[in-house]
N, C-alpha and C positions, 0 to 999 in steps of 0.2 A: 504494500500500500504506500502511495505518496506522500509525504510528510509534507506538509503546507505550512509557510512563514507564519506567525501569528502578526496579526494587522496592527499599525500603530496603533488604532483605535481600541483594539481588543487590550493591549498592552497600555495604554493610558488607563482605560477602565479598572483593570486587575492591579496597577500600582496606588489606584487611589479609594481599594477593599482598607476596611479598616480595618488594624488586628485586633485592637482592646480598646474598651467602652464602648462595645455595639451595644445597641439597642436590646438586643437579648439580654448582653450582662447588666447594662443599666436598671433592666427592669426587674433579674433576677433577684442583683444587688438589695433592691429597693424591697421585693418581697421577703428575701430574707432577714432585712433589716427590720420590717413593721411585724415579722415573726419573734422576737427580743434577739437575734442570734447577731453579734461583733466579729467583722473579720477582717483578715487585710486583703488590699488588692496587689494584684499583677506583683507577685510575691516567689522566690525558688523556694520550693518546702524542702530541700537538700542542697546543703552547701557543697559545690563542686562539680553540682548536676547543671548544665543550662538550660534548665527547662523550668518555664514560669507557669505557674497554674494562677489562673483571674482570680478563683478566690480561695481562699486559706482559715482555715480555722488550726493554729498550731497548736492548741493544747488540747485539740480532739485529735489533732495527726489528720486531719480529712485535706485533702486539696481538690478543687473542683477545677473543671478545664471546660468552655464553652466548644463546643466543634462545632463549625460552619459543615453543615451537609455536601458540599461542591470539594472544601480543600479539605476535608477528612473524611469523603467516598462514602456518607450518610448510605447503609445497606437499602433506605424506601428511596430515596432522594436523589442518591448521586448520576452525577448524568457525566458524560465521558465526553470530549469535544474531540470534533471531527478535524481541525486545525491543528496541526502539532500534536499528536495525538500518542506518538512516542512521548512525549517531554512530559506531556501531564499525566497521563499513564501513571506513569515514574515518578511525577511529583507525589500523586494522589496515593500512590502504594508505600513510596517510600515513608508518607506523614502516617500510616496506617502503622506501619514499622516501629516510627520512631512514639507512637502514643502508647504501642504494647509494650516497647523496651519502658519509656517511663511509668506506666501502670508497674512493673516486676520492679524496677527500681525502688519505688517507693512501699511498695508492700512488703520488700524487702529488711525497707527501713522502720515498720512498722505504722506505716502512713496508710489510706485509703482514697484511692480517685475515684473520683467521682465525675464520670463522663455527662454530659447533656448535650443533644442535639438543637442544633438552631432553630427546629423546628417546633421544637416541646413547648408547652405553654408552661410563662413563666410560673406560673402559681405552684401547678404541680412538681416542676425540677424544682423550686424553692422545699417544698414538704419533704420529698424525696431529700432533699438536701438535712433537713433539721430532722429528720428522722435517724441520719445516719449520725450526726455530729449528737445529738441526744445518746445516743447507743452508745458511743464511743467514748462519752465523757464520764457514765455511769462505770 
C-alpha cells in the first residue's frame, strides 16, 4: 500500500491537539473535586519514570491518565487514517505499549492506574475514580 504525505493542514491540526486541561480532564477534575477528593495535576507518581499521569492522589498510590480514543487506539472509537498510515499505525501501537509498560510500572511500585477514555462521561470516571482512591486509602 502507498504511504501518503500527511497534508500541512492535517499536520497544523494534530500540532494544535491539546495534551492536558482538555475539556474531559477539566470536567473530570471538577467532578472529583465537588466529590470532597484533593489531588494534584499533570504530576510523575515515580521518580525516574517520564510519565505524567493528569491526576494523582499520592497517598492512595492511585494515578489516573485521561486517553484520547484516536492517540491511544480507544478499542469502540479508534479509527486508523488512510494518510501515512504506516506512521500512525506505529504511533497508535506504540502509545498502547508504552501505557501497558506504565500500568506494570506503577503497580509495580505499588500505585494503581487508572485509565479513562475521552469518551466516558465525566461523572461516572469521577465515581469510578473515588471509588478506587476510597479502597485504597482504607
Amino acid at each position: 500500500m502507498e504511504t501518503l504525505e500527511t497534508t500541512p493542514q492535517t499536520r497544523a491540526r494534530m500540532s494544535r491537539q491539546k495534551s492536558r486541561d482538555t475539556q474531559l480532564e477539566l470536567n473530570l477534575r471538577k467532578a472529583l473535586h465537588a466529590s470532597g477528593l484533593r489531588y494534584r495535576v499533570h504530576r510523575r507518581p515515580l521518580k525516574g519514570i517520564r510519565r505524567e499521569a493528569d491526576v494523582v492522589f499520592g497517598p492512595a498510590r492511585v494515578a489516573v491518565f485521561v486517553d484520547g480514543c484516536f492517540w491511544h487506539g480507544c478499542p469502540e472509537h479508534a479509527t486508523w487514517p488512510k494518510n501515512n498510515a504506516e506512521f500512525w499505525r506505529n504511533k497508535i501501537e506504540g502509545n498502547r505499549v508504552r501505557d501497558a509498560d506504565t500500568d506494570a510500572r506503577l503497580a509495580a511500585a505499588g500505585w494503581l492506574a487508572v485509565r479513562i477514555w475521552e469518551h466516558e462521561s465525566p461523572a461516572e470516571a469521577a465515581e469510578r475514580v473515588r471509588t478506587a482512591v476510597v479502597a485504597r486509602r482504607t
